[in-house]
N, C-alpha and C positions, 0 to 999 in steps of 0.2 A: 558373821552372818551378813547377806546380802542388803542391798537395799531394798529388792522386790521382796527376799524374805523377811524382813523386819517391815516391811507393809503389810504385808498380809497375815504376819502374827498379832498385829495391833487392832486390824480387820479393815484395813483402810486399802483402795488397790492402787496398785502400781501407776495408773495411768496419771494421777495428780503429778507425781513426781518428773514424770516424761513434760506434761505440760511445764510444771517451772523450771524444767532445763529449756523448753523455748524461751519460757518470761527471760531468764538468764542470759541466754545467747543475744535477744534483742536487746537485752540491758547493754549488755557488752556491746554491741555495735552502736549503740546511739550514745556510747559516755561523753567521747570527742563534742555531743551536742549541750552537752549540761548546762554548759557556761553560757550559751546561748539565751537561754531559759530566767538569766540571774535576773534582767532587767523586768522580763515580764512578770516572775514572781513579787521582785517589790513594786511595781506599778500596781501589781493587782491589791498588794495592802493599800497604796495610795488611795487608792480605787475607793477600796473599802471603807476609808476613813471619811472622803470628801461624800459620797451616798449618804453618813447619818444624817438624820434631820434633825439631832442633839445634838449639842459642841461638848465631847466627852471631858473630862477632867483630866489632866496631864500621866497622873499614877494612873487611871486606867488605863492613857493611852499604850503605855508599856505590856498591860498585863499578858496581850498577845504573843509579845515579843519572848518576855519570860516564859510562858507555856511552851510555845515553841521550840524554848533551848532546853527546856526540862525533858522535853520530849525527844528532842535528840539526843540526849547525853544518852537517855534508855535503848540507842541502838546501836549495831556495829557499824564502824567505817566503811568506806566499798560498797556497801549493800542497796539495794533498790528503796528499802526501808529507810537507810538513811539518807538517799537522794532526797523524797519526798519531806523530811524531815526538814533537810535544809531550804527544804522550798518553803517551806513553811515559815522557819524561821526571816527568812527571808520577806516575804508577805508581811511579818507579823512587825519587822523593821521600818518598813515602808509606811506601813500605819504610822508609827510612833515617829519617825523622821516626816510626816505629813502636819503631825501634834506640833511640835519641837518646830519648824517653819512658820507655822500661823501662829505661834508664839514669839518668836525673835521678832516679826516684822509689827505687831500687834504696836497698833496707834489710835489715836481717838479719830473718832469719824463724826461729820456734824451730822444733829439729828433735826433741824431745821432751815429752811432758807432763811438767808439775810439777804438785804437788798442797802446797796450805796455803802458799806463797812468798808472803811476804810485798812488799807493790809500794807502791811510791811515783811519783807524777805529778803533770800537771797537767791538767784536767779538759777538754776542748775543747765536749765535745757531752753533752747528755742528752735521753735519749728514753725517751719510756715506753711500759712491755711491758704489753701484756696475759696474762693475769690480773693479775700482781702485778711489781712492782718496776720498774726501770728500766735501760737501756742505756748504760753508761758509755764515751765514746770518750776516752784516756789518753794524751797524749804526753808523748816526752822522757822513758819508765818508769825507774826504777830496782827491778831485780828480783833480790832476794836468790840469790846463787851463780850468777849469768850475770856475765859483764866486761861491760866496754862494746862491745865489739865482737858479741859475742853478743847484745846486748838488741834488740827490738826498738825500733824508733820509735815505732811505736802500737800499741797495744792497745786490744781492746773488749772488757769483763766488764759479763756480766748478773749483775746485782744481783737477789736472791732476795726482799729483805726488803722493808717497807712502803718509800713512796716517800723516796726520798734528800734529806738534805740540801742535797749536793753543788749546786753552781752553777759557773759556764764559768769556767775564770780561779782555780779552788779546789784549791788543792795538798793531797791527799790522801794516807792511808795505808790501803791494804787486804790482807785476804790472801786469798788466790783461791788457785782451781784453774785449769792455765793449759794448753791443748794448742794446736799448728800449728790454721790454717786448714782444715778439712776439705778430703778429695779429694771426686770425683765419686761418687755414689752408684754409679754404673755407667759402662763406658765409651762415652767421647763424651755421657756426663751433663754437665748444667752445673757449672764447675770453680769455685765459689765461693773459692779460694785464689788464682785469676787475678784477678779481681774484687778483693781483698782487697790483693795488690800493688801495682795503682795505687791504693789509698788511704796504701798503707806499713802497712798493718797487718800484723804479725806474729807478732799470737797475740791468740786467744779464749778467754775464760774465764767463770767465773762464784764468785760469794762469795754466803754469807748472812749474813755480817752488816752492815749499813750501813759505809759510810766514815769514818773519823775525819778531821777536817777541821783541816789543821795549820797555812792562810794562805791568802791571796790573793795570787795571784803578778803581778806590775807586768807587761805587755806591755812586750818590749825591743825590738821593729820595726814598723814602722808595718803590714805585714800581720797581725803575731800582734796588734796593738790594734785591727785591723780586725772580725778575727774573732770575737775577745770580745765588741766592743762588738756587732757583730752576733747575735751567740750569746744577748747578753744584752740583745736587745728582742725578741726572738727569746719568750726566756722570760719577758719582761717581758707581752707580747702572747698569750701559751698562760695567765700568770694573770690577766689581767681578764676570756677570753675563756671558761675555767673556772668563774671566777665569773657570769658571766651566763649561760652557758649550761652546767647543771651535766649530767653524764652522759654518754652517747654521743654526744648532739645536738652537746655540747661539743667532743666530743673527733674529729666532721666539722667541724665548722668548721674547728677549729686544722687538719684538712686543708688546705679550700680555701684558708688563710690563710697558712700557715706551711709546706704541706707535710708536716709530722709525723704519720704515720698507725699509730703505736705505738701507740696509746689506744683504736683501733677493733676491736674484736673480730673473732673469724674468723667468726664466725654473719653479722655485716653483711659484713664484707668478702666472704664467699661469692656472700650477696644481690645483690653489685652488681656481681661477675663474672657470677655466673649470667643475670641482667637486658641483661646488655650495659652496663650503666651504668658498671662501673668507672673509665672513663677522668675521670666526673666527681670523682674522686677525688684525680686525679693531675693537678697545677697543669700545666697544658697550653696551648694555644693558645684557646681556648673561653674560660679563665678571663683571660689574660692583654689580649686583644682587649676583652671584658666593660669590663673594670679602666680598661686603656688609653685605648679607645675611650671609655669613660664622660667619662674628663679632659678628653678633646679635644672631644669635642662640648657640653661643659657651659661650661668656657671659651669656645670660640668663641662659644658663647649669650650668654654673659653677658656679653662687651664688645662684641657687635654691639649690646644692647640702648642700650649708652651711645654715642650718637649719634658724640659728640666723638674720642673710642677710637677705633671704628669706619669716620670717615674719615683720619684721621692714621695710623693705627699698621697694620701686618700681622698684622692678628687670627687671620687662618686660623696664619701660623709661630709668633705665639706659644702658642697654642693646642697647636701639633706638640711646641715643646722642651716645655712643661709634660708632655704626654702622655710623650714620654721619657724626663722627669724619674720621672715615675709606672711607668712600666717596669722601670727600674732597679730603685725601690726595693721592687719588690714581688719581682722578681727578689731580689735580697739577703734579704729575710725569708723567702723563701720553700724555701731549701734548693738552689738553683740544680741541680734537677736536667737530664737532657737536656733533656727536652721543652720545659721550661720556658726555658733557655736559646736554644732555637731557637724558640721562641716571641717571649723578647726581643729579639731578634737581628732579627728579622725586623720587629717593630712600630719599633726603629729604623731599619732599612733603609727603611721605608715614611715613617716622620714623618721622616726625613732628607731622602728624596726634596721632600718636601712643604717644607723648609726650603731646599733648595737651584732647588724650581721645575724638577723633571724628573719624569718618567714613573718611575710605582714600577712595574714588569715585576714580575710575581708569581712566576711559575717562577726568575725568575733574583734574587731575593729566597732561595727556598729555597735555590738552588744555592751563595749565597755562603755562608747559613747552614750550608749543611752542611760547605762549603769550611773555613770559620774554626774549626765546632769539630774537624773531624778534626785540624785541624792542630796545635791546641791539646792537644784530649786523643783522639788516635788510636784509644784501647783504646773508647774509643763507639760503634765502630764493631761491635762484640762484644755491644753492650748492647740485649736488646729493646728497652727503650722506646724508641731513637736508630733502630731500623730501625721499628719501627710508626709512631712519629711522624710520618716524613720520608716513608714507603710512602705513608702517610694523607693527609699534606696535598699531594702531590706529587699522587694521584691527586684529589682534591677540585680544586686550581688548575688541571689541566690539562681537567678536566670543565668547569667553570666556563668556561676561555677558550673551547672547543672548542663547548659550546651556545650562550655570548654570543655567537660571531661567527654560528653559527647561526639563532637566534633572534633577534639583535639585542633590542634596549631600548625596551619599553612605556612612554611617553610618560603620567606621571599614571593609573596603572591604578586600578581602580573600588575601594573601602573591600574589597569581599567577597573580591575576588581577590586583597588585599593577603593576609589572611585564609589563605585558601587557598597563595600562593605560600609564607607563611610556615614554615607545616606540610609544605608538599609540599619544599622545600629541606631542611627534616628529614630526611624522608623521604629524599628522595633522596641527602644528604651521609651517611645513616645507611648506603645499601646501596654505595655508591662506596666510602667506609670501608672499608664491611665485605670487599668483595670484594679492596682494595687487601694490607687487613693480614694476608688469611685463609690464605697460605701465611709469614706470618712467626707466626700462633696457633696453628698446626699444627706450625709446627718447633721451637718454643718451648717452648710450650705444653699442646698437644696436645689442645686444646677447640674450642669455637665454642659462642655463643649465640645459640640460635635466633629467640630474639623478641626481639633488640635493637634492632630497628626499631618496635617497640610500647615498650619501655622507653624509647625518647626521645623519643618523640611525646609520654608524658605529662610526663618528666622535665627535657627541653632546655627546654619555655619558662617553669616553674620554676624553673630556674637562671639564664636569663637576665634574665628579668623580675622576682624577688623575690632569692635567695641571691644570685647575686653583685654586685646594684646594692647592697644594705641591706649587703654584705662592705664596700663602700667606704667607707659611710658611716660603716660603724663605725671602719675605720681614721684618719679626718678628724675624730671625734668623740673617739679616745684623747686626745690630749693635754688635753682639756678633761673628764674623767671621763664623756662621757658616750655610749661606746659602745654600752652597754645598748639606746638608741634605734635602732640599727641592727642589733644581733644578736640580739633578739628576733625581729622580722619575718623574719629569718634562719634562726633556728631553727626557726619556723614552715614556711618551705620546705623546709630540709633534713628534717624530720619529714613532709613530702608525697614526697620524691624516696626518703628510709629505708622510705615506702607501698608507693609503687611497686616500687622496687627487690625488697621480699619478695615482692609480689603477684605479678610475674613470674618472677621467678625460682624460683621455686614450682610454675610452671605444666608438664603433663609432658611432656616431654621438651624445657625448657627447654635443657638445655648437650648436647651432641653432645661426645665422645670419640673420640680420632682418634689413630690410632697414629704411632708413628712413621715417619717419612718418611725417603727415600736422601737424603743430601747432596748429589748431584745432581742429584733432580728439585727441591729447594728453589732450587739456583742458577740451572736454567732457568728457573723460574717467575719469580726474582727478574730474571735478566736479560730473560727477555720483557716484565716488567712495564716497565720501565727505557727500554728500546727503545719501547714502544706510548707511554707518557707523553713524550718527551722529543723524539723528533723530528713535524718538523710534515709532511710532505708522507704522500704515500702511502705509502712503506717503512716507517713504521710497524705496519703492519699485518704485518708479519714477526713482531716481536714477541709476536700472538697464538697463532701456530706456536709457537714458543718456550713459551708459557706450558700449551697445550695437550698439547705434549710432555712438558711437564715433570708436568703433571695422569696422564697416562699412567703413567709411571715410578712415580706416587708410592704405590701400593697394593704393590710387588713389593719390600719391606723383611724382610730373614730376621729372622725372631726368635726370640731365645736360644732353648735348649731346658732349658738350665739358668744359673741366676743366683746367684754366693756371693756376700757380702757383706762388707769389711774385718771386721764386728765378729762374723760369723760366722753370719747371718741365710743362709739357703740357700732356694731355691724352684727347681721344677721346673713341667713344662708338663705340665699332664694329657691325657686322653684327648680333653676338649673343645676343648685347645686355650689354656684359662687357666693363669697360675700358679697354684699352690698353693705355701703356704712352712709351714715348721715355727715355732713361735712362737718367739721372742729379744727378750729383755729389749733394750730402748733400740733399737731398730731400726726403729721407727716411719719414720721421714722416708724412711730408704732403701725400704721396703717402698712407701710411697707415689707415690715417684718411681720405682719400675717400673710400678708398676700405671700411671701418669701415664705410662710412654712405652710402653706394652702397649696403650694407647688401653679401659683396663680403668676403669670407672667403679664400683668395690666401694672398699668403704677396707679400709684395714690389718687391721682386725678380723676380716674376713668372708674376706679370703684366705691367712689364719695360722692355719687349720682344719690344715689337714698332711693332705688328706682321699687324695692322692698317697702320702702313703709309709706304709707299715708298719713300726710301732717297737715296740721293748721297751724297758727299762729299761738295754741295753748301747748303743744308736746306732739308725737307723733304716735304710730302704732304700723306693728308688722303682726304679721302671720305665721309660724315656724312649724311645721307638721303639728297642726292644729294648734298650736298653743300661741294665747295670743302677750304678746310683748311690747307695753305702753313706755313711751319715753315722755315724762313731763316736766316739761319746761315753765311751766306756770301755775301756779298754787290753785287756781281754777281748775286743773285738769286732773288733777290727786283725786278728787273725791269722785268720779266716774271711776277712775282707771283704779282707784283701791277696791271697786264693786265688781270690773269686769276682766280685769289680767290678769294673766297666769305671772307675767313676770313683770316688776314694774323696778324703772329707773329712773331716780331724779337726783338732782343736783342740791336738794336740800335736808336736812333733817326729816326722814320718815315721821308721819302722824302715829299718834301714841294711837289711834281708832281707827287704823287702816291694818285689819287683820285677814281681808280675804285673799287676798295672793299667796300665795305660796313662797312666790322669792323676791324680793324689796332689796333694790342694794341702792343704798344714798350715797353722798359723797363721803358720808365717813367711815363708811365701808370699802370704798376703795384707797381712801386715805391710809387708810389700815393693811387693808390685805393687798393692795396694789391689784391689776389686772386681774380680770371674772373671765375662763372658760366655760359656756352653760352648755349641756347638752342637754335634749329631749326626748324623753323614750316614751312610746303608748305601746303598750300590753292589751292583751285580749280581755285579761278581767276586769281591767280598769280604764272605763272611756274618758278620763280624768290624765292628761298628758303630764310624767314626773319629771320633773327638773334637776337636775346633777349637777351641781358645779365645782369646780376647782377653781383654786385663784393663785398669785404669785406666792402672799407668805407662806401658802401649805407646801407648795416646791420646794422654796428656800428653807423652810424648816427654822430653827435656832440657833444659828452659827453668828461668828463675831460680825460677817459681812454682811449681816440681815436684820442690822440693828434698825428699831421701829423708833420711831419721832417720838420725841419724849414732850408730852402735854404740858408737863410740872414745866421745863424748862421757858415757857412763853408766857408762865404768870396768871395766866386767863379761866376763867371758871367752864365747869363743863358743862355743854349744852343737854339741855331736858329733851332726850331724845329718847325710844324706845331700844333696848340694850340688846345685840345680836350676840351669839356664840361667841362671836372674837373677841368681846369685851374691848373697853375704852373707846372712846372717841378722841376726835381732832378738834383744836380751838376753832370758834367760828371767824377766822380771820381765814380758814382753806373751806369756808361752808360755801361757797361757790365756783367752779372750777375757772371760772376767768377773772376771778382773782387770784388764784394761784401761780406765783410766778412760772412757775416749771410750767404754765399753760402759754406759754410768750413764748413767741417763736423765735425770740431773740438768744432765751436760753441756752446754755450749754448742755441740756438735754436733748437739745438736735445737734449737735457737732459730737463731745465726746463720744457718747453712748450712742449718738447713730453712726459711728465708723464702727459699732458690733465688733466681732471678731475679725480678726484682720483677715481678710478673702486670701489665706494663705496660699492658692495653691503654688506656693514655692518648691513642688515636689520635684521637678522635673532635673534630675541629677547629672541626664544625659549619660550614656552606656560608657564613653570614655573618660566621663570626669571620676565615679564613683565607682563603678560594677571592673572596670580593670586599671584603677589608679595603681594595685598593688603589685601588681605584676608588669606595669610601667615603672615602678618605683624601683624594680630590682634589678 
C-alpha cells in the first residue's frame, strides 16, 4: 500500500506528508549547522539559571538535566526529534554546570564594613591605579575579629600611598578599611558583587599607608607556583617595559603586553572609547592572531630557506606547534581575560587543525570556543566582553564565508588593489563589527561611536604593521636585555594610534548616548542575530524579523520618575524630562551610572544642580507629574512633609505617626533593599498619583552573591522603628548616611565597583586576524 493510500484510509491527506518531506529536506541541509547550535543551547540553560530570583538546591539543579536525557533516550537518532532532544539536554547541562561553578568558588563574603582591621595575607596580584597607588589582590586574609569561617578568601584593597613595595608571593601586613562588594547602583544595574563571587572575593577596601612586608611565602601546589611564577614575569616584563618606555606610552604597552590597563588614565581611556578604538586596548583576537601569526610565518620562512629542512621535515606543522607554543604563552602573561582566552582557543583549534592535516571550519572553531569556556567558567556568559567578543567575530566569520563563496578568490591581484582590499576589509570588518556588537553597547553600555570606522582606518594598520610586530620583538629581545630595540618603534606607534585616538574622538558628535533598552528587545535582537549568522540555507533570513522586532521594542523602556540611592544621593525627572539630583557627598559613580542608563551624556556635576526641587535649610521638595516628593533632612520638617507628600525620604527612622504618604523610604530601607526605582502613574479614575517602585534586592533576588548585612553580627539592639514589607532593620550605627563608611569618597566603592563592567569593546577582530586566519593557516 502507498503512502497517499494508507493516508487516506486513516482519513488523514496526503499533503501533511509532502510538507514533512520539506521539514526533512531542510533538516538535512542544515545538519552540517547543529554543532554550531551547542554553545547556544548551553548558554541558554546558563541563562536560565543565573534569571532565578531563588538559589536553587544542587539536586534540583540537575533535575533538568535528567529530564532531558530521559527524554532523549525515547527518540530515534538522526531524527529532528532527536536534534531538539539534545538541545535540550544540552540547555538542561548548562543549568546544572551554572549550579556546580557557584558552588566550587562559594566563599564567605563580609556582611558588614570594618574600619582600621588590621589584615594579614599573601599577595597574588598588583595592579596599578591611576592617579596614585596600586591594587592589591590578598588571599588566604587573616582579619582581626572575623573566625575563620567568616573571613573571606580574597580580598582586594586599593592602596592610597606612593607605589608598593609589595610583590606576588609577599606575606604582608596592612590595616584598611573593609566593606562587602558594592550592590548595583540602581536596579537591574550591573551587579559588581556577582562578578566579585566568581573571583571569591569577599570584600574591598582601601589603606593609606603602604604594606609592611613580613616574607616571602614558598608556593605549596604546583597551581599556587604557577601563578606566582607567572604573576612574577608578569612584573618582571611591566619593569623593563617601564623603563624603556616611561609614562603613558609605557603604561599602553604593558596593555597590549600584559593586559594591565591600571596605568592608563581615564582622559586616554575616554579617547579610545570615544574613537572606536578601545578594543585596541583590550588583548583580543587582533593582537593574539598579530603575535601568533607572526611565529608561524616567520618559522615557516626561515626553514623553507634551508633547503635540507625544507625537504625532510614538515615545516608548515612545525611552524603550527611553535605558533601554539607562542599562544599559550602570551595567553599566560597576558591576564587570560575572555577575549583573550577565545582568541587562544581558537589559534589553537586552527594550528591543531594544520598539525593533524584537516580543514580548520571557521564558525565551528568559534562554536567550540565558546563550547569550552562556558563549560569552564559559565558566569562568561554575563560578561560583556565574552558577548561582544563572540557577537563580533561570529559575525566577521560568517561574512567572510558568505562573500568568499560569493565572490570566490582573485588569483594574484594587481599591487594597488592589494592596497585597496587592504583598507576596504578594515572598513568593512569595522562596520560588520560594529552592527554585530551594537545591541550588546547599547545594553551594556549605553554608547556608540560614531566614527569608529575613521579611527581604524588610521589606527588598524598601525597596530598591525609597527606596535604589534616591534611587541614581539621585544618579547624575543628580553631575555637578552635588549628589548629597548623593539619598544621604541612601539612607542612610536602607540604615540600615532594615542593621535588618532584624541583626534577623533574629539570630533562632534563623536559617541552617541543611548538609553536603556527592555530585556526583551535585547534578546530578540540577540536571538535574530544568532539565527541570521548560524544557519546557512534560506531560513536564515527569519532572523532579521527577529532583530528588526526587537529594534522596534527597543525605544518603549519606562523610566524612573524618581531615583534614591543606598548612600542617599536622590534625583527626580524634571519638566524636560532629565534627572536632576541634589548634591551627596561620595555619590559620584551611582550619579554617573544613571545618567549612563538615562542615555544622558552630562556628567555628575552638571546634574547635581538640584534645579527640580526647592529647599531650605530643613529638607527639600520636588514636583513629579503631580506627585509631590519631600526630602527631610531635619526632624522639624517630617511632621509637614508626613501631612503633605506623596513620597517622603529621610535619613532617619520613619515616625511610628507618620501614616499619610503613601511611600516613606528611610535609611533602613535603603540599607536593606539598596537603591529605589520610583515611578508615577495617574489614571483617569484616580486624581490621587500611584507610586510603583522597584529596588536592588527585588532584582537581585536570593542568590549566594546578594547576601544582606547580618544585624546579629554587630551585637546592637534593633531600633523602634515602624516595620516595612522587607522586614528587619540595620543598627543605628548606618542610621545616618554620612556615617556610613561606604558614604566617604575615599571608599573603595568609587574605585572597584565604579570601573562597572569593563568597557569591553574588545570586539574588533579585524577581517584578517579572525574571519580568514583559517584559510591563511593552510
Amino acid at each position: 500500500m502507498s503512502v497517499e493510500a494508507a493516508g487516506l484510509e486513516i482519513g488523514f491527506p496526503a499533503q501533511p506528508e509532502r510538507g514533512l518531506s520539506r521539514a526533512a529536506l531542510l533538516f538535512d541541509a542544515e545538519r552540517e549547522s547543529f554543532f554550531l547550535w551547542a554553545p547556544v543551547c548551553l548558554g541558554a540553560g546558563i541563562a536560565a539559571y543565573f534569571s532565578l530570583s531563588v538559589e536553587p538546591p544542587t539536586i534540583m539543579a540537575f533535575a533538568p538535566l535528567l529530564l532531558a536525557l530521559i527524554l532523549r533516550l525515547t527518540v530515534r537518532a538522526g531524527t529532528l526529534a532527536a536534534a531538539m532532544t539534545t538541545a535540550f539536554v544540552l540547555a538542561g547541562a548548562g543549568f546544572a554546570i551554572a549550579k556546580l561553578r557557584v558552588e566550587a568558588v562559594r566563599a564567605p563574603v563580609l556582611t558588614k564594613a570594618l574600619h582600621g582591621v588590621e589584615i594579614t595575607g599573601t599577595v597574588t596580584m598588583v595592579e596599578a591605579k591611576i592617579p596614585r597607588g596600586q591594587r592589591l589582590t590578598i588571599r588566604k586574609p587573616t582579619i582581626a575579629g572575623l573566625t575563620a569561617d567568616q573571613t573571606p578568601a580574597v580580598i582586594r584593597i586599593r592602596t592610597m600611598s606612593a607605589r608598593s613595595p609589595a610583590a606576588p608571593g609577599d606575606r604582608i601586613r596592612i590595616k584598611a578599611n573593609l566593606s562587602p562588594p558594592a550592590k548595583p547602583p540602581l536596579p537591574g544595574g550591573f551587579d559588581y558583587a556577582r562578578t566579585a563571587w566568581f573571583d571569591s572575593v569577599g570584600a574591598v577596601g582601601y589603606a593609606f599607608a603602604a604594606p609592611v612586608i613580613e616574607g616571602h611565602e614558598e608556593s605549596g601546589s604546583l597551581s599556587q607556583w604557577y601563578r606566582q611564577t607567572i604573576e612574577s614575569v608578569r612584573q618582571g616584563i611591566a619593569a623593563r617595559i617601564r623603563q624603556a618606555l616611561p609614562g603613558e606610552t609605557g603604561e599602553i604597552a604593558l596593555a597590549l603586553i600584559t593586559g594591565e590597563r591600571g596605568g592608563i588614565t581615564a582622559a586616554t581611556n575616554n579617547a579610545f572609547k570615544n574613537s572606536g578604538l578601545f578594543h585596541i586596548l583590550s588583548i583580543s583576537g587582533l593582537h593574539m592572531v598579530i603575535a601568533a601569526g607572526a611565529v608561524f610565518y616567520s618559522v615557516r620562512l626561515m626553514l623553507a630557506a634551508v633547503p635540507l629542512i625544507a625537504l625532510t621535515l614538515p615545516i608548515k606543522k612545525i611552524a603550527a606547534a611553535l605558533g601554539i607554543l607562542s599562544a599559550i604563552a602570551y595567553l599566560a602573561i597576558s591576564g587570560g581575560q575572555f577575549a583573550t582566552v577565545r582568541s587562544a582557543l581558537m589559534i589553537l583549534i586552527i594550528f591543531g587543525a594544520v598539525l593533524l592535516d584537516r580543514p580548520a571550519l571557521a564558525l565551528r572553531n568559534v562554536a567550540l570556543a565558546a563550547f569550552l569556556i562556558l563549560i569552564v567558567y559559565p558566569e562568561s556568559l554575563l560578561d560583556a566582553g565574552f558577548q561582544m567578543s563572540f557577537a563580533a567575530v561570529t559575525a566577521l566569520i560568517a561574512s567572510h564565508e558568505t562573500l568568499s563563496n560569493f565572490l570566490g578568490r582573485q588569483s594574484r591581484p594587481h599591487p594597488v588593489l592589494k592596497v585597496v582590499k587592504f583598507f576596504g576589509e578594515i572598513i568593512a570588518s569595522t562596520l560588520i563589527a560594529s552592527v554585530a556588537v551594537a545591541p550588546f553597547a547599547a545594553y551594556n553600555f549605553h554608547q556608540s561611536q560614531q566614527y569608529a570606522v575613521l579611527g581604524n582606518m588610521i589606527a588598524i594598520p598601525i597596530c598591525n604593521i609597527i606596535v604589534m610586530p616591534s611587541a614581539l620583538l621585544a618579547m624575543v629581545l628580553i631575555p637578552f636585555g635588549l628589548e629597548w630595540l623593539g619598544l621604541k618603534p612601539m612607542g612610536w606607534g602607540i604615540e600615532g594610534m594615542a593621535w588618532c585616538a584624541n583626534k577623533v574622538g574629539a570630533l562632534p558628535g563623536a559617541v552617541g548616548h543611548i538609553p536603556e533598552i527592555p530585556a526583551l528587545a535585547f534578546a530578540l535582537m540577540l536571538a535574530g542575530g544568532i539565527w541570521l549568522s548560524l544557519w546557512q540555507t534560506r531560513i536564515r533570513l527569519l532572523g532579521a524579523a527577529l532583530v528588526v522586532l526587537g529594534l522596534l521594542l527597543a525605544p518603549w523602556m519606562p523610566r524612573p520618575d524618581i531615583l534614591i540611592g543606598q548612600k542617599g544621593l536622590i534625583a527626580v525627572r524634571d519638566t524636560s524630562g532629565k534627572l536632576s539630583a541634589l548634591p551627596n557627598k561620595g555619590s559620584k559613580y551611582d550619579l554617573d551610572r544613571w545618567l549612563e542608563y538615562d542615555g544622558d551624556g552630562r556628567t555628575a556635576r552638571d546634574a547635581q544642580s538640584g534645579d527640580a526641587f526647592t529647599c531650605d535649610a530643613a529638607g527639600c521638595i520636588a514636583h513629579v507629574k503631580g506627585a509631590t516628593v519631600a526630602v527631610a533632612n531635619h526632624p522639624a520638617a517630617i511632621t509637614d512633609d508626613c501631612l503633605n507628600a506623596d513620597v517622603l525620604v529621610i535619613n532617619d527612622p520613619k515616625p511610628e505617626d507618620c501614616s499619610v504618604p503613601r511611600t516613606i523610604i528611610d535609611v533602613f530601607d535603603r540599607w536593606r533593599n539598596g537603591a529605589y526605582a520610583l515611578y508615577v502613574d495617574r489614571t483617569d479614575d484616580s486624581p490621587e498619583p500611584r507610586v510603583r517602585l522597584e529596588t536592588v534586592a527585588a532584582h537581585r533576588g536570593e542568590r549566594p552573591w546578594s547576601v544582606m548585612p547580618e544585624r546579629k553580627s554587630l551585637g546592637l539592639p534593633k531600633p523602634r522603628i515602624v516595620e516595612t514589607p522587607g522586614g528587619g532593620a540595620p543598627p543605628p550605627a548606618v542610621a545616618r548616611a554620612t556615617e556610613n563608611p561606604e558614604s566617604d569618597p575615599r571608599t573603595l566603592a568609587e574605585d572597584d565597583p565604579g570601573e562597572g563592567p569593563e568597557p569591553a569593546n574588545d570586539w574588533l577582530d579585524d577581517a584578517s586576524a579572525d574571519a580568514s586566519a583559517a584559510s591563511d593557516a593552510q
